[in-house]
N, C-alpha and C positions, 0 to 999 in steps of 0.2 A: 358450477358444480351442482350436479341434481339431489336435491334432497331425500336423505337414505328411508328406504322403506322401514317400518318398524317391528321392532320384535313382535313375533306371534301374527303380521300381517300374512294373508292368505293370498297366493296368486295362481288363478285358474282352478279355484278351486279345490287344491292339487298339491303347493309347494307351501310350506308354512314356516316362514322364515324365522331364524331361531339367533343369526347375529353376523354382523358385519363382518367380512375377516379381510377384506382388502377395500382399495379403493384407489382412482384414480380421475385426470381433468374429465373423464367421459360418462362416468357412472361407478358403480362401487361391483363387487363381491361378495355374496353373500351364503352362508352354511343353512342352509334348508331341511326340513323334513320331507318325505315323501310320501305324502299322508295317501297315497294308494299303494305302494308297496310296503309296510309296516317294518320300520328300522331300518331303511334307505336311508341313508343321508347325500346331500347332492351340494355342487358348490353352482349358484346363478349367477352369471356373469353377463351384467347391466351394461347397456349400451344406451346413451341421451347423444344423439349427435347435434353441430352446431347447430341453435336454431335461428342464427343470423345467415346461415348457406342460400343460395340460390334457391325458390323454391325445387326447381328441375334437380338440382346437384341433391338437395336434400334427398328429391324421392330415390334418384340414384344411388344414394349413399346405403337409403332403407333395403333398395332391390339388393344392392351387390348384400349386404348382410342376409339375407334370403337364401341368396346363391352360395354364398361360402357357409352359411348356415348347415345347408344341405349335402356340400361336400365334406365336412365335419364329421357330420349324422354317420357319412358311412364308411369314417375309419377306423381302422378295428385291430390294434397293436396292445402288447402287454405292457410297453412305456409310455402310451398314450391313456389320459381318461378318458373313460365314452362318452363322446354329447350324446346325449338320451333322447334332447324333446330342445325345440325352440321356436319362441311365439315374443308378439307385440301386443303391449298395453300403451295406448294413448301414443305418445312420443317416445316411448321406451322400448327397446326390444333387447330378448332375455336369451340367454344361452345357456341350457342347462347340461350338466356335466357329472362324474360320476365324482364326490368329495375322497380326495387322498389323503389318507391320515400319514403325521411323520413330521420330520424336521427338512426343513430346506436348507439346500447349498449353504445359502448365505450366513444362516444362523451356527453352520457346523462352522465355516471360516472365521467367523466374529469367537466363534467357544474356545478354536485352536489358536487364533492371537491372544488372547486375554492368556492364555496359559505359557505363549509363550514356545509355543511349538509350532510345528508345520503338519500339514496333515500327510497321513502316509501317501508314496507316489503310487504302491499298487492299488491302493483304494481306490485313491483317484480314475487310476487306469481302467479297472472296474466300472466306474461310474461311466464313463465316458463311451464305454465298447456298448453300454446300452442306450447313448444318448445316439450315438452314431448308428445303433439299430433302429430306433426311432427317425432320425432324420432322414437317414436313406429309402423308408418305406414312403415317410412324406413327398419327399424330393420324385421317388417312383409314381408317385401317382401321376393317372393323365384328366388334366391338367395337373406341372409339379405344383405342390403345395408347400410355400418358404414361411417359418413359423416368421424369423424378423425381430425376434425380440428374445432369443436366449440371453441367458444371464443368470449367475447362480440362484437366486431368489425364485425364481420359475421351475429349478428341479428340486423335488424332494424324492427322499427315501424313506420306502414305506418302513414299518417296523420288521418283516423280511427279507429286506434289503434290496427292494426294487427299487431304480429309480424311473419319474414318471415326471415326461414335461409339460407341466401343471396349466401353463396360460397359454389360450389363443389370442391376445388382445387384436394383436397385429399381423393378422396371420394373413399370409396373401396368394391369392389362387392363380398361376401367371397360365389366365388364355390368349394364346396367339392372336397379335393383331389385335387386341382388346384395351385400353386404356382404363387403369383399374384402379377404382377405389379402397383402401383396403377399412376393415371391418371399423377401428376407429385410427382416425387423422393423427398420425403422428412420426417419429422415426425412431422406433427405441429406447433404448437407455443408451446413454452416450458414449459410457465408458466401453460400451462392447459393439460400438455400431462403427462400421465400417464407411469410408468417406461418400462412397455413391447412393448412400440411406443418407445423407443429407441433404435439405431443402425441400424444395415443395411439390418436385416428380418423384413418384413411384416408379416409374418405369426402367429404371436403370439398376432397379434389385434384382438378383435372381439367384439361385442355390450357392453361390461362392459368396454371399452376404453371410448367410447362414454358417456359411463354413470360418470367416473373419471372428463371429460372434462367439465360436465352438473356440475358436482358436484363443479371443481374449478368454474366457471364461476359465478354460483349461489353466491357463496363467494364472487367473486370480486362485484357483481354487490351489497352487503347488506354493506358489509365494505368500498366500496372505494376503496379495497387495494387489488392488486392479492395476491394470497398466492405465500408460497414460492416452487419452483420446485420442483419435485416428489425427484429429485435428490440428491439436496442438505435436503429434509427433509428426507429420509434414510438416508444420512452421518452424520444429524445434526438433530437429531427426538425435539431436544429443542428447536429450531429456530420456530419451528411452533407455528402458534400464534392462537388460538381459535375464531373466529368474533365475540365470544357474548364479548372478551374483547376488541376489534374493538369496536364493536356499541353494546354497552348493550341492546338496544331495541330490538334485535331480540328474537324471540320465542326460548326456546327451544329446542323445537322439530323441527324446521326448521336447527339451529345448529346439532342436531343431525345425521340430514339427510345429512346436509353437510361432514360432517364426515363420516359418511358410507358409501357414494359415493365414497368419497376421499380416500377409503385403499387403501396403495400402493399396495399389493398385490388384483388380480384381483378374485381373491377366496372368498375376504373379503367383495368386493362388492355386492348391490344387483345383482340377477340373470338376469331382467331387468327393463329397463324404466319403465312399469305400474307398479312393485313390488315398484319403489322408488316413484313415485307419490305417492302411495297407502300410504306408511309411513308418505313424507312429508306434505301428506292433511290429516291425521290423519283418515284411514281408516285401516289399517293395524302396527300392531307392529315394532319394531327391533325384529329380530332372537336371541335365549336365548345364540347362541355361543359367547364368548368373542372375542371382536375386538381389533385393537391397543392399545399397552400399551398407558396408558396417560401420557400427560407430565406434568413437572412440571411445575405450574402456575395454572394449570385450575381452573376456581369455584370450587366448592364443586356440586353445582346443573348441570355443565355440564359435570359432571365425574361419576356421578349416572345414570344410566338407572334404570325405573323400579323395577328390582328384588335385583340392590343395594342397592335401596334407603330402602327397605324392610327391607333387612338383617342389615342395618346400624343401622332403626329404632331398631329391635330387639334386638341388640347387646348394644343399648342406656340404654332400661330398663332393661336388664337383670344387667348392671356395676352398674345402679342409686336403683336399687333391693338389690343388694349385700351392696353398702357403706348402706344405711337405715338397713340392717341386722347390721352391724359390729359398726356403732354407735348407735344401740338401743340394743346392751349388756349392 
């Protein structure tokens, strides 16, 4: 863990760091002044990469943060902060960013357990139709650009009621043909990471990662409750619990979305973001292929799609047809 810069330290003459507000194994987060524009505040986001790597993999590591540095710089969305400026001190290189004032996700979910409630689903819904505007612009860039690291703690809402997805840690630039380091080594947060973000290739990520992570996330934010890891529900497909038996109040068809999102296989997923919008705001169907087996427990009403519920109904009169034959001999 790299030793945190100190308050009131000055970097590039420029940034005058005023306190720690995150951190993690790669470097910390830090709320800064921006002592050339007067009452800017900015959030710097520290990268120390291994310094036991290959020297070669090292400089690679520094290039590719360069290049995504650069791709960063020029995305320009109302649910994104703006990287501003990004530069290297010694072993260290900085990501500067525009600071979001507000509460995140997580802390709302943690305020609505403790009281003992669930959070409302149109709010929710709300939150999401601008997370999904955020993604899809990502997802559109050329090269797409896969953040890889959604999860409630990453969005917050400003005091106007924006929400803005706050971290690039893991953010990944997929150019064709390129074998790609991403900005710092890792896969996630676990509970929202999708099985083909495990182990030690990158290459098997790409926008339906993003959309698995949108998918748990959605979950945790309606239940209160993350779901269980992609990992443990392929070993233990029973362990998985449905949110409408979490919080009965949720729609349907918002469960159902949640689930489609969530196959662990990324085949199973929608193909992308506006496809899963499309479904969860009821403009678009589920696909007639059969998805995950269900487990046992479910409703009855969360285990039917559509063309079940058809076949079920007709299977009903066809059995209530036959007994009326066989007792009116």
């Amino acid at each position: 863990m790299p030793i945190p810069l100190k308050t009131g330290e000055v970097l590039r003459q420029r940034y005058r760091i005023q306190e720690r507000i995150g951190q993690g194994g790669m470097g910390n987060i830090y709320l800064a002044d921006d002592m050339r524009l007067e009452g800017r505040k900015c959030a710097l986001k520290e990268v120390e990469h291994d310094r036991n790597l290959p020297e070669k993999v090292f400089q690679e590591a520094r290039e590719q943060f360069l290049r995504e540095a650069t791709v960063l710089a020029r995305l320009d969305h109302p649910n994104l902060p703006k990287v501003s400026d990004f530069f290297s001190i010694g072993e260290r290189d900085y990501l500067v960013m525009d600071f979001v004032p507000g509460k995140d996700l997580r802390t709302m979910i943690l305020d609505a357990r403790s009281r003992g409630i669930f959070l409302n689903e149109a709010d929710v819904l709300d939150w999401v139709s601008q997370l999904a505007d955020a993604l899809t612009y990502m997802h559109r860039q050329t090269p797409p650009i896969v953040h890889r690291d959604i999860k409630p703690s990453n969005l917050k809402i400003t005091p106007d009621g924006l929400l803005k997805l706050v971290d690039f840690g893991l953010v990944k630039v997929l150019a064709p043909d390129e074998e790609t380091i991403t900005i710092i080594q890792g896969q996630g947060t676990l509970l929202y990471t999708p099985l083909e973000q495990y182990g030690g290739s990158e290459n098997h990520t790409d926008v339906r990662s993003d959309i698995y992570a949108f998918g748990a996330t959605l979950h945790h934010l309606l239940t209160c409750q993350p779901p269980i890891d992609a990992r443990q529900r392929f070993l233990h497909p029973e362990n998985h619990v449905l949110p409408r038996r979490i919080n009965p109040s949720i729609s349907i068809r918002t469960e159902k979305a949640i689930q489609w999102a969530m196959e662990l296989h990324p085949d199973q997923r929608p193909d992308s973001i506006e496809t899963f919008r499309q479904y969860l705001f009821g403009t678009k169907d589920l696909p007639t292929r059969p998805m995950t087996r269900p487990v046992r427990g479910r409703t009855l009403d969360a285990l039917l799609s559509p063309p079940e519920s058809f076949l079920f109904g007709i299977s009903a009169i066809l059995l209530l047809l036959s007994l009326i034959a066989t007792f009116g001999r």
